[in-house]
C-alpha positions as CSV (number, residue, x, y, z in Angstrom):
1,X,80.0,-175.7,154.4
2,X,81.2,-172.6,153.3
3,X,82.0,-172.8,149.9
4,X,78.8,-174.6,149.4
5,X,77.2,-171.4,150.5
6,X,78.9,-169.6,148.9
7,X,78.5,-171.3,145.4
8,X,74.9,-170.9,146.5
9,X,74.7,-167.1,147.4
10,X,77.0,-166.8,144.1
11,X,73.5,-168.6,142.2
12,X,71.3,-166.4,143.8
13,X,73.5,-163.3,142.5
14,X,73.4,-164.3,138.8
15,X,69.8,-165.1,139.1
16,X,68.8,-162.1,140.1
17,X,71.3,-159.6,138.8
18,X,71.9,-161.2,135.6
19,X,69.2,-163.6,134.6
20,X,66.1,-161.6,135.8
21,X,65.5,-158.3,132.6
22,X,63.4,-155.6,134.0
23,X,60.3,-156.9,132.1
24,X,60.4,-159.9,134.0
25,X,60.5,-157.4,137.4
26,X,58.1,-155.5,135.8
27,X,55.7,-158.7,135.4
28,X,56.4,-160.9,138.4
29,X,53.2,-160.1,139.9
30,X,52.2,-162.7,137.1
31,X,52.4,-166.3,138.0
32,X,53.9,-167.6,135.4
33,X,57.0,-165.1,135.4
34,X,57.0,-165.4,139.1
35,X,57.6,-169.3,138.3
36,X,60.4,-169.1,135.3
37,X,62.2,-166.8,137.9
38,X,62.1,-169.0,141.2
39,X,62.7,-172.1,138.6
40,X,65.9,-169.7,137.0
41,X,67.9,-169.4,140.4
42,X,66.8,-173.5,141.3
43,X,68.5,-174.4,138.2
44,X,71.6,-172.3,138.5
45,X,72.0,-172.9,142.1
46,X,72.0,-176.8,140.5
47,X,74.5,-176.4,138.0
48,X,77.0,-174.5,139.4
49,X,77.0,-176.8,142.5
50,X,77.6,-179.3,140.0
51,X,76.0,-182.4,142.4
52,X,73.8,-183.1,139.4
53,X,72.2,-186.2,140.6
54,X,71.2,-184.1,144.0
55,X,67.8,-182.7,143.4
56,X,66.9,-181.3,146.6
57,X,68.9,-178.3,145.9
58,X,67.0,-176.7,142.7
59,X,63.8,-177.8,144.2
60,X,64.6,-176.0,147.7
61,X,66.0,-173.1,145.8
62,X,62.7,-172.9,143.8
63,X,60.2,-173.2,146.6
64,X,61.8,-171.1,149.1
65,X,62.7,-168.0,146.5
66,X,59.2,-167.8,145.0
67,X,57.8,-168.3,148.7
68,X,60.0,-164.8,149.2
69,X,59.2,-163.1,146.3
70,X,55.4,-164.1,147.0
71,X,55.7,-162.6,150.2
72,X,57.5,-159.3,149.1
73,X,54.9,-159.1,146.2
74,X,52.2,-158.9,148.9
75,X,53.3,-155.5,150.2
76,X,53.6,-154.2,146.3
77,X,56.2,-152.2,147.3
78,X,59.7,-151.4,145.6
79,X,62.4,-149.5,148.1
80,X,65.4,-149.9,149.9
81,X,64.2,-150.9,152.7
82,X,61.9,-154.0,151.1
83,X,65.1,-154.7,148.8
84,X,67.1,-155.1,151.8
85,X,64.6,-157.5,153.4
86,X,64.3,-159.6,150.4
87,X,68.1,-160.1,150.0
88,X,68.4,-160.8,154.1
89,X,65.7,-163.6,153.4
90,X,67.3,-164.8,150.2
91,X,70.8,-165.2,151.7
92,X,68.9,-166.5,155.1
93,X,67.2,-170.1,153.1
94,X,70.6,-170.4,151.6
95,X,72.8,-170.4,154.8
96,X,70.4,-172.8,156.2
97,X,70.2,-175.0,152.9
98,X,73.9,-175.3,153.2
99,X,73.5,-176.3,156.7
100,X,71.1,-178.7,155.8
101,X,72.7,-180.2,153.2
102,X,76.0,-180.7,155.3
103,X,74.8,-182.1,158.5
104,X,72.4,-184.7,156.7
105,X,76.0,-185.9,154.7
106,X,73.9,-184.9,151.3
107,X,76.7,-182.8,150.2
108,X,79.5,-182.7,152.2
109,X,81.6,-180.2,150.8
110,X,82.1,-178.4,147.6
111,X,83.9,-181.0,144.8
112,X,83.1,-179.2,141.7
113,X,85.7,-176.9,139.3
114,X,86.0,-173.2,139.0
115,X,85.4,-172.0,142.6
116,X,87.4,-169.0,142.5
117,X,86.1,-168.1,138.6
118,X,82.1,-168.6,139.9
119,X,83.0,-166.3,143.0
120,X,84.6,-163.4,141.3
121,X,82.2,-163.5,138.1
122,X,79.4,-163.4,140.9
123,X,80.9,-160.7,143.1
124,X,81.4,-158.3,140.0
125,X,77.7,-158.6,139.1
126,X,76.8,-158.3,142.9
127,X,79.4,-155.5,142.8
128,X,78.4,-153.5,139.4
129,X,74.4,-154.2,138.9
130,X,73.4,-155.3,142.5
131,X,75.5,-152.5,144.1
132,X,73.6,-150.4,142.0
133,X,69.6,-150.4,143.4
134,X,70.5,-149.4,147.1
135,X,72.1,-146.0,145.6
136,X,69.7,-145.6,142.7
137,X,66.8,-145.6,145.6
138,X,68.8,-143.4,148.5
139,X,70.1,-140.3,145.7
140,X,66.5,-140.9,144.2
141,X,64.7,-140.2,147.5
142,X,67.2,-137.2,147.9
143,X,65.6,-136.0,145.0
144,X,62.2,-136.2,145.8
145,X,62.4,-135.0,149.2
146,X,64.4,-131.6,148.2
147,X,62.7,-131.0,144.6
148,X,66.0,-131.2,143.1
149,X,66.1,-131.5,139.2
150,X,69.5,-131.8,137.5
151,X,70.2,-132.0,133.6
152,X,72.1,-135.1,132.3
153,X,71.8,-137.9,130.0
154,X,69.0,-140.6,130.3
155,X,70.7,-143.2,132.5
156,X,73.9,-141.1,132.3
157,X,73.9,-141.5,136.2
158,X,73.5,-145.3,136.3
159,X,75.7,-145.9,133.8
160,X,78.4,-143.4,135.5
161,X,78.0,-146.0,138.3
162,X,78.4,-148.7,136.9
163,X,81.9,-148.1,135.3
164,X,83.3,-146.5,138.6
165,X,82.0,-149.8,140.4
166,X,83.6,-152.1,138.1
167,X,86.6,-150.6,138.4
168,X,86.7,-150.5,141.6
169,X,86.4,-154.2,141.3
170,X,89.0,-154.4,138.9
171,X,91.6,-152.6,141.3
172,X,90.7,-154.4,144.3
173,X,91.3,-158.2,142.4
174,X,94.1,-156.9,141.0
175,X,95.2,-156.0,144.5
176,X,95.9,-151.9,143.1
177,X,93.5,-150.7,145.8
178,X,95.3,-147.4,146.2
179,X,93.9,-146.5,142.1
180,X,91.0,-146.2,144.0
181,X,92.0,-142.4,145.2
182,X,92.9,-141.2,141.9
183,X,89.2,-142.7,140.5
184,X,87.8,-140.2,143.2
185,X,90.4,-137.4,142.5
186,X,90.0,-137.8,138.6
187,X,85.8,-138.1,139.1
188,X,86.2,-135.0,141.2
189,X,87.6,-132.9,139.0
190,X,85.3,-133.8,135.7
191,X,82.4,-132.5,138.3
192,X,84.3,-129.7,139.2
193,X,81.6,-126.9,137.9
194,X,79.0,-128.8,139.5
195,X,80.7,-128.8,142.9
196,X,80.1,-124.9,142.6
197,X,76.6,-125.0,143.1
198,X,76.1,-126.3,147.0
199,X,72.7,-129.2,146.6
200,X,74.5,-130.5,143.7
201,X,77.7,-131.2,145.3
202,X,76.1,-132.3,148.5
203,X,74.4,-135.0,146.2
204,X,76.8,-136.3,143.7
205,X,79.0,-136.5,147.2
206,X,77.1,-138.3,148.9
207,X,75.8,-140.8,145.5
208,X,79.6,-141.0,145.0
209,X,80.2,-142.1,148.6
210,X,77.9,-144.7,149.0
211,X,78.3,-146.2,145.8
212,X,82.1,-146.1,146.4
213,X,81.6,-147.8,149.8
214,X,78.9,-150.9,148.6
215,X,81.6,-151.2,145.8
216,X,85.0,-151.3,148.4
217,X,82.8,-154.2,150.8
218,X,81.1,-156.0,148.2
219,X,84.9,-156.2,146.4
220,X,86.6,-157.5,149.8
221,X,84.1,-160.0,150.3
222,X,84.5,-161.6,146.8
223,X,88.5,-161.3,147.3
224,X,87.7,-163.5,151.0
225,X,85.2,-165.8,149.1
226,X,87.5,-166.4,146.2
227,X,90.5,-167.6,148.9
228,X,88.3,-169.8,151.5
């Protein structure tokens, strides 16, 4: 059951980390966008189980991620704690999917190729892009609540994130987990005149932090995913 799940989770990531642009965030209060998107993650979670003649999969994926989405859509709200939720509920119709699917003999177990290579392309999007929203909505509340303003590129933030999550990544698959000090020392001392002025430091320390930690977790779980 387990690598089913997990081939199902690793659906769910790609579908909504990969497959899913902002506009179609943007206009998923629409029906038919709402409906490509649920009907997206039913067909991925059916071809990368690769049962193809099992249809009970992409039509269970379907109808219980746009039941979600319906639901999240009803509070019209956008925030950590409501992407949090969503993801719990996602990964909670999954689990019991693969349950399902086990105990009633429909799909035993896991026979397809390319386990390992669908885990670890999943967990770096998980990693990278999905690792991103929770600290993109904590340092952006830290903004709002203490007025702060800093200059900086458009996106210069985001995109700083990204590359430091990916190779973090990187040096965790690679099993070089100890590069991940000098990535901190060497990110350290490019911000070294920002670190003079006190709310910016505390900020880009704690932003650093968090996305360093999501990025570590979400790395060791793909490692243990890719080896069950």
């Amino acid at each position: 059951m387990e690598k089913i799940a997990v081939i199902l989770i690793s659906a769910h990531i790609l579908g909504d980390f990969v497959f899913q642009p902002d506009r179609m965030v943007r206009s998923k209060r629409q029906p038919f966008p709402m409906l490509l998107h649920a009907a997206i993650h039913g067909l991925l979670a059916w071809l990368l189980l690769q049962t193809f003649g099992c249809w009970q999969v992409p039509l269970f994926v379907m109808l219980a991620h746009g039941a979600i989405d319906l639901f999240k859509q009803r509070y019209q709200r956008e925030d950590l704690n409501m992407f949090l939720i969503d993801q719990a509920l996602h990964l909670m119709s999954l689990l019991i999917l693969a349950s399902l699917l086990v105990k009633n003999a429909i799909i035993p177990e896991f026979s397809g190729i390319g386990y390992r290579y669908i885990v670890e392309v999943a967990g770096f999007f998980a990693v990278v892009r999905g690792g991103g929203f929770p600290v993109a909505w904590f340092c952006g509340n830290l903004l709002r609540n203490n007025n702060l303003d800093f200059d900086g590129l458009p996106g210069g933030g985001r995109y700083i994130g990204y590359l430091e999550r990916a190779l973090i990544f990187l040096l965790t698959m690679i099993g070089q987990p100890e590069g991940i000090g000098f990535l901190v020392a060497a990110k350290s001392i490019l911000r070294f005149e920002e670190a003079k002025k006190q709310k910016q430091a505390e900020y880009i320390i704690i932003g650093t932090l968090l996305s360093f930690s999501i990025a570590i977790a979400l790395s060791s779980l793909t490692q243990y995913a890719m080896g069950l």
